[in-house]
N, C-alpha and C positions, 0 to 999 in steps of 0.2 A: 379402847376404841381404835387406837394407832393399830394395830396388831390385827384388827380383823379386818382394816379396812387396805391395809399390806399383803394380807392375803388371801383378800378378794382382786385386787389388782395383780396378783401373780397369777392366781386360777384364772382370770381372762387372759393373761399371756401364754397360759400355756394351752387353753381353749383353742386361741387364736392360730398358734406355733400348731399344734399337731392339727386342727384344720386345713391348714395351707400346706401342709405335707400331706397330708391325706387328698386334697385336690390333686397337686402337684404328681404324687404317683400311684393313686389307686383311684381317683373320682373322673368326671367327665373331661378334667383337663391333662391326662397322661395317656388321650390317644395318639399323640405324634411321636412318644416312647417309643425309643426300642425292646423289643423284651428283657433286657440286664437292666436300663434305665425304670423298667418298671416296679413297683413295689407287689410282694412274696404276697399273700394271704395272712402270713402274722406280721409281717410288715403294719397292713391294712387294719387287722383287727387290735393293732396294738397303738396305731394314731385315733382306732375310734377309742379306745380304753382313756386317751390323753385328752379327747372330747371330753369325757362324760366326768371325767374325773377333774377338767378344768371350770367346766358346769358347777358341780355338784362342791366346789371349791369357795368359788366369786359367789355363787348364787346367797346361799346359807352364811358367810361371813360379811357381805353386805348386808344382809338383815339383821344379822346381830348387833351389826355397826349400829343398824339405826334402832333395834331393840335400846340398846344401852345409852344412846343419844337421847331418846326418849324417855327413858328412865329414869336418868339423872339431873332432867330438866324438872323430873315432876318432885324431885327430892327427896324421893325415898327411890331406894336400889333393894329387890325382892331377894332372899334367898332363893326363892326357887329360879331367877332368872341366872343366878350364878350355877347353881347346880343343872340349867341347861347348859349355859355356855361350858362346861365341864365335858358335861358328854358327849356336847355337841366335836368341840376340840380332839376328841378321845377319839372316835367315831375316824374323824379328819387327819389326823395321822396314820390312822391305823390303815387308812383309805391312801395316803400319800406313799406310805411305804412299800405298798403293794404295786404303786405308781410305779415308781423307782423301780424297782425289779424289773418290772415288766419294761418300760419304757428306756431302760438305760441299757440293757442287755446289747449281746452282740447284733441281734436281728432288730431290735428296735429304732425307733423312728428318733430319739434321742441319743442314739451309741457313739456320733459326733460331735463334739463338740459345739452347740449349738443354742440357740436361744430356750428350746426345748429342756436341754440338758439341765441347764442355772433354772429355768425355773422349777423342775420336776423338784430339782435337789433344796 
């Protein structure tokens, strides 16, 4: 349960982190930008990628949290509930690591050092 509920609390950080980069230089609050202060198009499209991917992160690992809290309260734990959490897991990597590419690159909204960066990774 530790484990899902670590990274559902990262997937809201990084939610959060590429949100306020995405305001910051491509949403309604980088009109006082100058054009170099402003963020590219894959700038843009690679802080919505760190949205959906910080989403799609928190979302599905807090409900497993509470899948498996609920589970083991009732005192039986289901095979089929592990061989979700399996593929659920499987899926989520496979989804993080595409993250990383994209998000840590030279154009990306994480290529800084940044709160972005520690969580993507």
């Amino acid at each position: 349960v530790r484990h899902w509920v670590w990274l559902g609390v990262i997937g809201l950080i990084q939610m959060g982190s590429s949100a306020r980069l995405f305001d910051n230089h491509c949403g309604h609050g980088s009109f006082g930008l100058s054009e170099v202060e402003r963020g590219s198009v894959k700038f843009c499209r690679r802080c919505q990628l760190g949205i959906v991917l910080g989403i799609l992160s928190a979302v599905p690992s807090l409900a497993m949290a509470g899948v498996k809290i609920g589970a083991t309260q009732g005192g039986k734990f289901s095979t089929q509930i592990f061989g979700i959490e399996v593929g659920l897991s499987g899926v989520m990597i496979t989804g993080q690591a595409v993250g990383v590419a994209f998000l840590t690159s030279r154009e990306g909204p994480a290529a800084p050092i940044n709160t972005l960066f520690y969580s993507s990774w």
